[in-house]
Biopython code that builds the backbone (N, CA, C, O; Angstrom):
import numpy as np
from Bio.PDB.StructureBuilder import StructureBuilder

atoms = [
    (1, "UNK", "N", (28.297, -25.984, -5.045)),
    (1, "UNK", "CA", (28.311, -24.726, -5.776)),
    (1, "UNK", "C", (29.439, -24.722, -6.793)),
    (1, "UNK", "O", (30.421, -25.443, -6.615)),
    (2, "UNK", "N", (29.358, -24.140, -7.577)),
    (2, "UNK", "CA", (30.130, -23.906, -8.699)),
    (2, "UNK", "C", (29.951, -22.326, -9.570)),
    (2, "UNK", "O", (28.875, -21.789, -9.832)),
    (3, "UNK", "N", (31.301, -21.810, -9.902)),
    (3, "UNK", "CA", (31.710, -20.676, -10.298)),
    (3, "UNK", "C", (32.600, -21.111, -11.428)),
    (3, "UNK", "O", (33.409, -22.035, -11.346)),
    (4, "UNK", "N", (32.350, -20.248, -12.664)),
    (4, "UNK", "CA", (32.654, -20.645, -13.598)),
    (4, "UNK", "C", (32.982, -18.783, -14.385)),
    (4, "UNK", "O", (32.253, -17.854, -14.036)),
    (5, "UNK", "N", (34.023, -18.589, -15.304)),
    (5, "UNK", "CA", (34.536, -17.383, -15.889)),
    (5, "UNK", "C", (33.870, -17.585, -17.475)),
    (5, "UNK", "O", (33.334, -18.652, -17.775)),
    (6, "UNK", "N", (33.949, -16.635, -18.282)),
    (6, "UNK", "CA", (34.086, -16.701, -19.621)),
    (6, "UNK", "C", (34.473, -15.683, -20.237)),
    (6, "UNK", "O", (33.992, -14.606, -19.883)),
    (7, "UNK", "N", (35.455, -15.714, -21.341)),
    (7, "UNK", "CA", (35.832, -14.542, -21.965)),
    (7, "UNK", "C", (35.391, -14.959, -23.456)),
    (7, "UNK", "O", (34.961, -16.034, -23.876)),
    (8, "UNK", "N", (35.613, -13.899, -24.025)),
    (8, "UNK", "CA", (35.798, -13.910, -25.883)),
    (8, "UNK", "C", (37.078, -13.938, -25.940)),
    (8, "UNK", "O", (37.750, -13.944, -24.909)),
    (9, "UNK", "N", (37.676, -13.962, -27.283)),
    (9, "UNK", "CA", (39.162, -14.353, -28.043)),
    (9, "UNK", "C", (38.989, -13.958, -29.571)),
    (9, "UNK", "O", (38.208, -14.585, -30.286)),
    (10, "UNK", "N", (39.738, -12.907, -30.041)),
    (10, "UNK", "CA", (38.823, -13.244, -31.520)),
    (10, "UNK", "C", (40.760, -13.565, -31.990)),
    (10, "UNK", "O", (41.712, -13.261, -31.272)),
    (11, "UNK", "N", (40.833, -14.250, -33.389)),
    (11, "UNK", "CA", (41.973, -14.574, -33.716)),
    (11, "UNK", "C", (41.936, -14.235, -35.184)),
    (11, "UNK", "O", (40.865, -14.185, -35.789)),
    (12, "UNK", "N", (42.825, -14.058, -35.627)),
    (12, "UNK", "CA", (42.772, -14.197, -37.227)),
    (12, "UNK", "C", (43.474, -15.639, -37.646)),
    (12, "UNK", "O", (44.170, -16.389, -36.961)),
    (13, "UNK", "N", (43.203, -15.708, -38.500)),
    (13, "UNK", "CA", (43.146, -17.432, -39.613)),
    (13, "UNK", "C", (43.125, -17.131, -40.968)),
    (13, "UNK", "O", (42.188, -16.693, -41.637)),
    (14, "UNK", "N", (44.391, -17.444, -41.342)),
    (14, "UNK", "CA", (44.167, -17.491, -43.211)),
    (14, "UNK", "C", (43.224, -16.661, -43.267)),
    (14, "UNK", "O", (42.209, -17.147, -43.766)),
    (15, "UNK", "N", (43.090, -14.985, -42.778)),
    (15, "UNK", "CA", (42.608, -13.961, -43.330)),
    (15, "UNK", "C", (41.054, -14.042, -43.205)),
    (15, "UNK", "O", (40.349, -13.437, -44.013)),
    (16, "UNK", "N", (40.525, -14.777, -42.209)),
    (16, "UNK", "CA", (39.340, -14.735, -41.089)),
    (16, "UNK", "C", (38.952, -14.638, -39.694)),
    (16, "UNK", "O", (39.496, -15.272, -38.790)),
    (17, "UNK", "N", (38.377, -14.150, -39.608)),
    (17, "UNK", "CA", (38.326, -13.964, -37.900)),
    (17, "UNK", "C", (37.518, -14.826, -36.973)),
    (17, "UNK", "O", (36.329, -14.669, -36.695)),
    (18, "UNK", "N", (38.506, -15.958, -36.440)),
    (18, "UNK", "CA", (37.295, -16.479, -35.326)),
    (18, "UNK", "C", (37.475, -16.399, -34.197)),
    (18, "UNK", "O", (38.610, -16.161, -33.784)),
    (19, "UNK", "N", (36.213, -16.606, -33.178)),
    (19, "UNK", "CA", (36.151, -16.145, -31.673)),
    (19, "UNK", "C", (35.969, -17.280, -30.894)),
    (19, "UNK", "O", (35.160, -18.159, -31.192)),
    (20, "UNK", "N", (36.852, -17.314, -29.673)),
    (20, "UNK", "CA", (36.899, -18.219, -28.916)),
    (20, "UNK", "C", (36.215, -18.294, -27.894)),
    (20, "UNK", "O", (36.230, -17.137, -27.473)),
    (21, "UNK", "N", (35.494, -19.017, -27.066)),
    (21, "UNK", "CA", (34.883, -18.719, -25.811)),
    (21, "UNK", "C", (35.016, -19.565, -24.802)),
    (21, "UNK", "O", (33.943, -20.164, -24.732)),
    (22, "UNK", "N", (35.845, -20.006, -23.858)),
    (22, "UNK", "CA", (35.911, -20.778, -22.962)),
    (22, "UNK", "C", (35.040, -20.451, -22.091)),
    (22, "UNK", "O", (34.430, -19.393, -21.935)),
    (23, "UNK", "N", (35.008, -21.615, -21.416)),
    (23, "UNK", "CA", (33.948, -21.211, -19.645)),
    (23, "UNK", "C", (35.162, -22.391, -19.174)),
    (23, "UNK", "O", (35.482, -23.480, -19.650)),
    (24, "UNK", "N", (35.661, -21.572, -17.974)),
    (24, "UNK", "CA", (36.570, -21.915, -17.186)),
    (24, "UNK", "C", (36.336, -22.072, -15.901)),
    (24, "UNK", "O", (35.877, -21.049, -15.394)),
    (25, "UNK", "N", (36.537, -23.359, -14.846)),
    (25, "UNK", "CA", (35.926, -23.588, -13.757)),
    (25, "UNK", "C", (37.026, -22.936, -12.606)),
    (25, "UNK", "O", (38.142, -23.442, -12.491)),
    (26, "UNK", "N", (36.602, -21.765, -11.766)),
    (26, "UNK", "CA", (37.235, -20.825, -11.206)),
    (26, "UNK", "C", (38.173, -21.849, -9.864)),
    (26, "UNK", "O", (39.137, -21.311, -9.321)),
    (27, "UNK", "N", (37.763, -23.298, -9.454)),
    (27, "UNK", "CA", (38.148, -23.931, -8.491)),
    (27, "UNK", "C", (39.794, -24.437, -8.935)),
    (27, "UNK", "O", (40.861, -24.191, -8.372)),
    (28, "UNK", "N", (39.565, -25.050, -9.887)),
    (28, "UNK", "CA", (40.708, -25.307, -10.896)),
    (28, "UNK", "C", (41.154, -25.282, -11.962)),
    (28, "UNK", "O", (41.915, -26.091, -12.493)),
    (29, "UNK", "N", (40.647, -24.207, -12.419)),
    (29, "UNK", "CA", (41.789, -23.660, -13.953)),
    (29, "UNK", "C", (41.175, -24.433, -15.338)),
    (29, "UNK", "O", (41.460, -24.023, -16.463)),
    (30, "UNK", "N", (40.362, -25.518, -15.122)),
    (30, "UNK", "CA", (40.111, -26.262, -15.812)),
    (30, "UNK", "C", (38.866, -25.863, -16.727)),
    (30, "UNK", "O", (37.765, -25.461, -16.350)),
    (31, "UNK", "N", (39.396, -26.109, -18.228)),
    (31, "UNK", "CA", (38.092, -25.102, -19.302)),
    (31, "UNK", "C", (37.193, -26.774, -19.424)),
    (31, "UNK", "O", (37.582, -27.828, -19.926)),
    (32, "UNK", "N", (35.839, -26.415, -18.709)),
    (32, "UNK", "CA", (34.903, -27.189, -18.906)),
    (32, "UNK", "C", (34.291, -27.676, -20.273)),
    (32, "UNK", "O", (34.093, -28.774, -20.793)),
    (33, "UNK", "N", (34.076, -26.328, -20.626)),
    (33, "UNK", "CA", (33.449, -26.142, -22.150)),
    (33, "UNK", "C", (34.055, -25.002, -22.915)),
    (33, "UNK", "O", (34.604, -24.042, -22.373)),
    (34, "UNK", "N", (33.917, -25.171, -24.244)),
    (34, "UNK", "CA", (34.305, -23.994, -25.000)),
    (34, "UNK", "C", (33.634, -23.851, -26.555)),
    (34, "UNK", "O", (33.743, -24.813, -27.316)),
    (35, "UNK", "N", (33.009, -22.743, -26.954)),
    (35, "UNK", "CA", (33.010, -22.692, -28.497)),
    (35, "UNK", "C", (33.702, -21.846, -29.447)),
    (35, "UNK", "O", (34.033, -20.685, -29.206)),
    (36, "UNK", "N", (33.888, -22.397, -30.417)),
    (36, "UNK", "CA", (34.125, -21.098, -31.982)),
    (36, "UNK", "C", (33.344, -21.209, -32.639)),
    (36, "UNK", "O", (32.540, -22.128, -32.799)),
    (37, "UNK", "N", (33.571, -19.589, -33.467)),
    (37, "UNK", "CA", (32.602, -19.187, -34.085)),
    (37, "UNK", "C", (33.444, -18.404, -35.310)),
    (37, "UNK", "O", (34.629, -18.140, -35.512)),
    (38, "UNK", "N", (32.058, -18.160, -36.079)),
    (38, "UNK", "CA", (33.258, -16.985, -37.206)),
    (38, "UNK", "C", (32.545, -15.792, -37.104)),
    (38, "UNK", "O", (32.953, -14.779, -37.671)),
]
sb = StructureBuilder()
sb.init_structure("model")
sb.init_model(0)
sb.init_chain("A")
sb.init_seg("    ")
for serial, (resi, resn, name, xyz) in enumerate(atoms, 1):
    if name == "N":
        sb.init_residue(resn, " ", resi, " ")
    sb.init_atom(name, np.array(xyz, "f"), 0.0, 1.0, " ", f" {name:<3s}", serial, name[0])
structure = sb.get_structure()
């Protein structure tokens, strides 16, 4: 079994906004996968 989190992040950049999305594996802290976006 496996349990896994995900949040959003939005950041600004040289006056753009991008969003972060990790998926984080809840056993050990460890970000499996992640995307950005604008």
């Amino acid at each position: 079994n496996e349990k896994g989190a995900t949040d959003v992040t939005e950041f600004k950049v040289g006056g753009q906004k991008l969003y972060l999305s990790p998926i984080m594996d809840l056993y050990n802290g460890e970000i499996i996968s992640y995307a950005i976006s604008r």
